[in-house]
C-alpha positions in Angstrom: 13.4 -17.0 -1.5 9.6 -16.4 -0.9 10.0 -18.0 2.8 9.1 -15.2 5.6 9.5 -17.3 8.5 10.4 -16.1 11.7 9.8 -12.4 9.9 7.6 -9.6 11.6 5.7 -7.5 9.2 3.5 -4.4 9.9 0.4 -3.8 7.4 -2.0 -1.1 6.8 -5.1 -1.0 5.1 -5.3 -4.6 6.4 -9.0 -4.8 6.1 -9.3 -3.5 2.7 -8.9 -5.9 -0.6 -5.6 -5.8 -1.4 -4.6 -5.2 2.5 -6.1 -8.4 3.6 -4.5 -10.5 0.6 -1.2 -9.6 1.6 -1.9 -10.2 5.3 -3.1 -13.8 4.2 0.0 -14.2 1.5 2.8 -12.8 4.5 1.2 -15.9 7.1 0.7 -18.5 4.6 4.7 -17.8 4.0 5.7 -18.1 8.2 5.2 -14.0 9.1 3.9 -13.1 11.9 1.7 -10.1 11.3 0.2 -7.0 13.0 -2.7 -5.4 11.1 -3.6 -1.3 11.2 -7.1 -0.2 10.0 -10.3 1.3 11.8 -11.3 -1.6 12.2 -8.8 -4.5 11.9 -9.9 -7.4 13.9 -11.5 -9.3 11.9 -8.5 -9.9 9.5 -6.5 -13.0 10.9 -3.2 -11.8 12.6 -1.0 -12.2 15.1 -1.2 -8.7 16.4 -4.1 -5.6 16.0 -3.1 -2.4 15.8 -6.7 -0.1 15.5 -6.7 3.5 15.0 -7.2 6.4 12.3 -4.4 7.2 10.1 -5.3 10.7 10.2 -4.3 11.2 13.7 -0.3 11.8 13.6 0.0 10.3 17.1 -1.3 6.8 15.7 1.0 6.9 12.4 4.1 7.6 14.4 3.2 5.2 17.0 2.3 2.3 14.6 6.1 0.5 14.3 6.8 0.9 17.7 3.6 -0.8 18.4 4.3 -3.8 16.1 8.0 -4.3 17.4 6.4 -4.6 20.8 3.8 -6.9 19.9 5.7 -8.9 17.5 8.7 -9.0 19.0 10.9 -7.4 15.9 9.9 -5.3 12.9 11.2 -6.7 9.5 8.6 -5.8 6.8 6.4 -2.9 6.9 3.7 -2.7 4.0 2.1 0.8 3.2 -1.3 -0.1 1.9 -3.8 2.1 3.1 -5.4 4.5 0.5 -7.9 6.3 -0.3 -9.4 7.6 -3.8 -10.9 10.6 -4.5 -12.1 12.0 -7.9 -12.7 14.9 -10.0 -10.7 18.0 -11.1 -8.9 20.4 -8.6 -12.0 22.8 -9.0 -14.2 19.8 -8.4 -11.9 19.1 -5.4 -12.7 20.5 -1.5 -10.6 21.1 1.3 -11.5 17.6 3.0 -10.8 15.7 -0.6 -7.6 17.2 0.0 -6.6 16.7 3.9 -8.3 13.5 3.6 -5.9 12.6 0.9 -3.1 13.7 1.9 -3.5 12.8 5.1 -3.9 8.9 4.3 -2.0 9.0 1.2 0.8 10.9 2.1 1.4 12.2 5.7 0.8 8.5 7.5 3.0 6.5 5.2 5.3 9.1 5.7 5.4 9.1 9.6 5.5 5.3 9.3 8.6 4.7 7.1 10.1 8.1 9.5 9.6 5.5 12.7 10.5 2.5 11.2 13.6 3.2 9.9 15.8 3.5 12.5 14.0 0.3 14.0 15.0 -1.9 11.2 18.5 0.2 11.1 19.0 -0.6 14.6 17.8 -4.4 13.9 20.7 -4.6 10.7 17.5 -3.8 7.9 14.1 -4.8 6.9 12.0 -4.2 3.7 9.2 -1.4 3.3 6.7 -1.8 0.2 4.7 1.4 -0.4 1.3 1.1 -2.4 2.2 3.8 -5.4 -0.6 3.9 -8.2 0.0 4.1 -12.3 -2.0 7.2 -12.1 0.5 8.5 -9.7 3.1 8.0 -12.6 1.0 9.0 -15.7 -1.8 10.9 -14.6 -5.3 10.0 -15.9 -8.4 12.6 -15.7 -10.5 13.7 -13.3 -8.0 12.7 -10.3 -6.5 15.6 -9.6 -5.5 15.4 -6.1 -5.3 11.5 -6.3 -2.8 11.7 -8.5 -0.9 14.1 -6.9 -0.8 11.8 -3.6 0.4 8.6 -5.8 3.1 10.5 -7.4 4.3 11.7 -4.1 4.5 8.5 -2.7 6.3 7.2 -5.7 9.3 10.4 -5.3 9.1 9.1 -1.2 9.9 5.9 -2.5 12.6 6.6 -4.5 13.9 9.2 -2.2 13.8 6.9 0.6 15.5 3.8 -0.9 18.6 5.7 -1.9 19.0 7.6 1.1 18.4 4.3 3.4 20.0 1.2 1.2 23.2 1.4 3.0 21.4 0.6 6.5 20.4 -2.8 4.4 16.5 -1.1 4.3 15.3 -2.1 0.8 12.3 0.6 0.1 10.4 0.0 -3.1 6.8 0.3 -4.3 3.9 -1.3 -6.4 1.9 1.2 -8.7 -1.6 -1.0 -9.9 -3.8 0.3 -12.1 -7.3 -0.9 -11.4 -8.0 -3.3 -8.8 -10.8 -5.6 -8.0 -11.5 -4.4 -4.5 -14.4 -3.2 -2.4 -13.2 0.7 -2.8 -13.6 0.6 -6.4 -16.9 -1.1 -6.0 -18.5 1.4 -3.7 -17.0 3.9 -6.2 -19.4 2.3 -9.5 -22.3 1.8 -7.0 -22.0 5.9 -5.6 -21.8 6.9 -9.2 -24.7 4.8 -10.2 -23.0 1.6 -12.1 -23.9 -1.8 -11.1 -20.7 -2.7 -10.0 -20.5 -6.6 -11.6 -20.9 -4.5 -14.9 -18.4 -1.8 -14.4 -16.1 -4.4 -13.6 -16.6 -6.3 -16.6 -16.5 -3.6 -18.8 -13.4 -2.4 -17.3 -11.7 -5.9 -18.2 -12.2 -5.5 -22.0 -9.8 -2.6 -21.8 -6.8 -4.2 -20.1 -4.9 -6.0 -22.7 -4.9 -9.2 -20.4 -8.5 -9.4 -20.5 -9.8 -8.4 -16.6 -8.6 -5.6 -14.2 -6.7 -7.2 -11.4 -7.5 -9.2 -8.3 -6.1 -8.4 -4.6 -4.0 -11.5 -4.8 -1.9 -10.1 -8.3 -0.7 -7.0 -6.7 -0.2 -9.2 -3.3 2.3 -11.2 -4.6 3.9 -8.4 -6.2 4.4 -6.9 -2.9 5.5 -9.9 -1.3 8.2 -10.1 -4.2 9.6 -6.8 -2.8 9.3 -7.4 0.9 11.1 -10.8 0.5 14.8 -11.8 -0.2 13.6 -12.3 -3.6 13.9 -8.7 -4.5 17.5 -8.6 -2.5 18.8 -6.4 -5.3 15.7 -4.2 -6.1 15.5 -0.7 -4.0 14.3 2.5 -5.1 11.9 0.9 -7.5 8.3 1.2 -8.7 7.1 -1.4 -9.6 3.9 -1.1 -12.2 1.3 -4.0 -11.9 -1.6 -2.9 -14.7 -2.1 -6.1 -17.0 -0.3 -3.6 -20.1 -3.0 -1.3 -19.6 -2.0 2.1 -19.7 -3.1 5.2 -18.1 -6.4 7.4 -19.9 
């Protein structure tokens, strides 16, 4: 069920934590992968696909550019994301475009271009990076929160409106995640970040906030015929921790 081989599966936010976890999970399983990021090439793939989300050009380009390079499309993975925090009064004009703009917009354009690829190729799997916070909003994450929860609607719009082209669209909402982006966050707010992770831990009922690899084989679930009968879905991943 989890075999991938001969798949060809597009990721974003391949350099980040969770990013390069999946990249590592989809190979070890027989997928060839190309990787999109800023700066992607050190990540081990079969294809490198650098560029900034932001630019619409890129986005819309992206699935094109790993059909070509791949040779097929089968799996694309929505990863990329960005955090910012603090209320919407707190919140500037950037917070909000860059937000949007990474969040939003390029997962957007990328499920918009991939699925009549996959259509056209008799289906494929797309697994969007949702957030608990995007389903029960925490504090002082305004326009985070707002992002996640859009991408969750997407989601749901998306697999009903595409499941009879055999596209199964579904997503994974973590909570907190071991990753270097939550790290920088402790250390730009002053936190040792060893600490901040530790402390975080004692309030998941499992005992520690997760690692890349838990919501990476989560994902994988969804993008493989494992999942055949999930679509629409959001999946939470948050160790029975709950939002607050």
């Amino acid at each position: 069920m989890m075999d991938l081989t001969g798949k060809c599966a597009l990721v974003t936010g391949a350099a980040g934590g969770i990013g390069a976890a999946v990249v590592a999970a989809l190979r070890a399983r027989g997928a060839r992968v190309a990787v999109a990021d800023r700066d992607p090439l050190a990540v081990e793939a079969e294809a490198h696909l650098p560029g900034d989300l932001l630019d619409p050009a890129y986005a819309d380009a992206l699935p094109g550019a790993a059909r070509a390079a791949l040779g097929g499309l089968d799996i694309v993975i929505n990863n990329a994301g960005v955090i910012t925090r603090g209320k919407v009064t707190e919140s500037s004009d950037a917070d909000w475009d860059l937000s949007l703009g990474v969040n939003v917009e390029a997962p957007f354009r990328i499920c918009r271009a991939a699925i009549p690829l996959m259509a056209e190729a008799g289906g494929g799997a797309i697994v969007n990076v949702a957030s608990c916070w995007g389903l029960r909003p925490g504090p002082n994450h305004a326009v985070y929160c707002m992002t996640k929860a859009a991408i969750a609607s997407l989601t749901q719009c998306m697999g009903m409106d595409h499941a009879h082209q055999g596209i199964r669209i579904n997503a994974v909402a973590p909570n907190e995640v071991n990753t270097p982006m939550l790290r920088t966050g402790f250390v730009r707010r002053g936190f040792d970040p060893d600490s901040a992770v530790a402390e975080l831990g004692k309030t998941v009922p499992l005992g520690r906030i997760a690692e890349p690899q838990d919501i990476a084989d989560v994902i994988l679930f969804l993008a493989s015929d494992a999942s055949r009968y999930m679509c629409g879905a959001v999946v939470e991943v948050n160790g029975g921790k709950a939002v607050g």
